[in-house]
C-alpha positions, 0 to 999 in steps of 0.5 A: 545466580538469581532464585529464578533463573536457578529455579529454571536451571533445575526444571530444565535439568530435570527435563533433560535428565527424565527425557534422555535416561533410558530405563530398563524394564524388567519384564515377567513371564511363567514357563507354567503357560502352555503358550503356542502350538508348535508349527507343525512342519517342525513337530509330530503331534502336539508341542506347546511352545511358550517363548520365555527369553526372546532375543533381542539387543539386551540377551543374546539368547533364545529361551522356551519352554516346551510341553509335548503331549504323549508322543508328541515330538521335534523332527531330525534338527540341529543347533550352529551353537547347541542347545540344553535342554532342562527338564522340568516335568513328566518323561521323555526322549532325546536321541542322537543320530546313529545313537540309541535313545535315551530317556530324560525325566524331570531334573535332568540336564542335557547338552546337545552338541553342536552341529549334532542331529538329534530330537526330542520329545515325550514317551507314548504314555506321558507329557513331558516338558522341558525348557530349551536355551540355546546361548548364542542366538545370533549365531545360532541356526536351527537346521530342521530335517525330516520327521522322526518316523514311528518306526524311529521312535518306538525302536528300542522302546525302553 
């Protein structure tokens, strides 16, 4: 092959190879931000929602981080696949249905089954931030019911 022709063949090479290589982007983000305020058909008071692994074609998963302010909590809901809940600061509740309440504080871990009525949020008196993953997304439907009422939520205050 002739010097220019091999000087061709390389550029034309390298064009191709740059244009058709899809590199994946590495993308950064802190589950210190606040991020949105929660929609309010969903929560009772104030729940700031930062969403930190949205699913798309790469990660089947859904990963956000939630701040509720003092009293701030989910309505009644389910997940089709479950849900884990990591706590990372303040303290908190998480009830199933016809269960008594528990309290969750910064370093637990909770699984919340499928198909299982729960909720979750902060105590009267403090924030509580937790990040909520939930693994298959794609198959997973979250079932929103009706708000927790005050009655429900300072039943059995511990």
């Amino acid at each position: 092959m002739k010097k220019s022709s091999k000087t061709v063949y390389t550029l034309i090479t390298s064009f191709l190879l740059t244009s058709f290589t899809i590199q994946a982007q590495t993308t950064v983000s802190s589950f210190e931000e606040k991020g949105k305020l929660g929609p309010k058909e969903n929560f009772t008071g104030n729940a700031w929602m930062n969403l930190n692994v949205h699913p798309d074609e790469d990660y089947n998963a859904n990963v956000v981080t939630v701040t509720f302010e003092p009293k701030a909590r989910t309505n009644w809901h389910q997940h089709k696949t479950g849900q884990v809940l990591f706590v990372l600061e303040g303290t908190g509740y998480y009830q199933e249905k016809g269960q008594p309440k528990i309290i969750i504080k910064k370093g637990d871990v909770v699984k919340c089954p499928t198909n299982v009525t729960h909720w979750h949020g902060a105590l009267p008196d403090t924030e509580m931030k937790h990040i909520a993953f939930v693994t298959d997304f794609k198959a997973n439907k979250t079932i929103w019911l009706e708000p927790v009422t005050d009655e429900e939520y300072y039943q059995d205050k511990k």
